[in-house]
N, C-alpha and C positions, 0 to 999 in steps of 0.2 A: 504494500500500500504506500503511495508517495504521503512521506510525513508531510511535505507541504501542502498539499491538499488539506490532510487533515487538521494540520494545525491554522490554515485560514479559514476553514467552514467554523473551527472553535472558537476564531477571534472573532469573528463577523455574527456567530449566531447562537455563540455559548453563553448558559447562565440566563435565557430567559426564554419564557414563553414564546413562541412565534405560529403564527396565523399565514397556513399558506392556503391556494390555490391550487387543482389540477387538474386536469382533462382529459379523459377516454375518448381517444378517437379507434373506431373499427371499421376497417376496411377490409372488404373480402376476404374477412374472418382472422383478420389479424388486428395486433394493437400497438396502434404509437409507444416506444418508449426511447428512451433517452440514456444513455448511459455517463453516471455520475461520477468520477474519479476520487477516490477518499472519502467518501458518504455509505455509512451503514456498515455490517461486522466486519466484509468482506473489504478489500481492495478496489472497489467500483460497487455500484446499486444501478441495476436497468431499474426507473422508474416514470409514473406518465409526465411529459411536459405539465410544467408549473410552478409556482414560485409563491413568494411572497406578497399580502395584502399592503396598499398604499395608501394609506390617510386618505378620505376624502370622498374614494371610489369603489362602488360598490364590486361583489365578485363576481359578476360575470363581466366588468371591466378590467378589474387585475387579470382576471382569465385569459379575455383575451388578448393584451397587450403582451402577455409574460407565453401564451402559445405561440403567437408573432416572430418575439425577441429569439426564441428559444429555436424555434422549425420553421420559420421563414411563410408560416402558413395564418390566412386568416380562417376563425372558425367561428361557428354561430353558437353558441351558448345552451345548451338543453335542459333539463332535469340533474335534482341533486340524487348522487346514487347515493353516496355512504359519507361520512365522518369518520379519519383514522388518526389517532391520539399515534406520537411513537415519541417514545422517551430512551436516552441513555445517560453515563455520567455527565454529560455535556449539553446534549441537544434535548429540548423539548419543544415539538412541533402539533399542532390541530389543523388538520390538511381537509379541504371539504373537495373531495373528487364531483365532477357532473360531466353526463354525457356530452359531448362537442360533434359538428360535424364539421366538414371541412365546407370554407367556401370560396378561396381562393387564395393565392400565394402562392409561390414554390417552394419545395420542401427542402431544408437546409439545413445542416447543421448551425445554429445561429451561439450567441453569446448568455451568460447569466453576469448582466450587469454591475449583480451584486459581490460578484467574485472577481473584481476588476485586475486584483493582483497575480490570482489562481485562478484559470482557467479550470472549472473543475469539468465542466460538458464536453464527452470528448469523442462521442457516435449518438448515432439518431439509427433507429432502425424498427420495422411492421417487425413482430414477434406473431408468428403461428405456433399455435398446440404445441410441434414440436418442439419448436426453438424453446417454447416455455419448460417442460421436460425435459431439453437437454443442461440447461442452465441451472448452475448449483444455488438452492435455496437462498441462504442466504445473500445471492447477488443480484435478486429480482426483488422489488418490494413484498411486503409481507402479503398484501393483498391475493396476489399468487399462492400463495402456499394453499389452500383448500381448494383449489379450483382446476378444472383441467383443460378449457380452453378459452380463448381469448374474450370468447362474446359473453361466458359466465358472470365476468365482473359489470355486468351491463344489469345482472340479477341481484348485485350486493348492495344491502339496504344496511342500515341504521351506523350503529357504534361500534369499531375495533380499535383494542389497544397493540401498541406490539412493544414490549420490553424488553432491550436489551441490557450485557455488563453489570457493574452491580447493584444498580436499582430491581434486579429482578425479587 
């Protein structure tokens, strides 16, 4: 795992609550994800484009600026599927995923503004079944771990926690 990664997602978003953003997009049966560098147990985290809430604007605007920024793509905003709490010694996040669909842009690997020094976003890539399957747990969000294909998370409703290190 690049300590530096790790150690600017700590300085930038340790020690306090944070309120983010994300977005399920599915396309012919696969789903957006992102791959994070130094984010979560493993060395990198695939998870869905999103980020951080902005003073002022509501979240289907953070959404879509931060799906923009991130995959070069515009998307229309849909239904809230689930609320996912993740906490470790460091990070504590309340991420509200909702369905997106695309409706124009081209897809890119783009920037997380937030990480101006650490580029922590470092692939973009549709994950099918398999891909999801092939990929070691902990390096896909935790929302994957029960599920067995892309469009399942389309079915996930209410509140999950996911605890890692020693707050378990």
């Amino acid at each position: 795992m690049s300590e530096t990664a790790k150690e600017s997602i700590n300085a930038q978003f340790g020690g306090k609550v944070r309120v983010r953003v994300g977005g399920i997009l599915i396309e012919s049966g696969k789903i957006l994800l992102l791959k994070h560098d130094g984010v979560g147990p493993a060395e990198y985290l695939w998870s869905p484009p999103g980020g951080g809430m902005e003073f002022g604007a509501d979240a289907s605007a953070n959404l879509k600026r931060e799906f923009n920024e991130e995959t070069g793509l515009d998307v229309d905003v849909k239904k809230l599927l689930f609320v996912n709490e993740f906490m470790d010694d460091k990070i504590h996040a309340i991420e509200l995923f909702y369905e997106v669909t695309r409706m124009g842009g081209a897809l890119k690997l783009g920037t997380d503004p937030e990480m101006f020094q650490h580029q922590i976003l470092t692939d973009l890539k549709f994950f099918s079944a398999e891909d999801l399957k092939n990929e070691e747990k902990k390096r896909v969000h935790n929302m994957f771990h029960a599920i067995n294909k892309p469009e399942e998370v389309l079915n996930l409703t209410g509140y999950f926690k996911f605890v890692i290190n020693s707050l378990k």
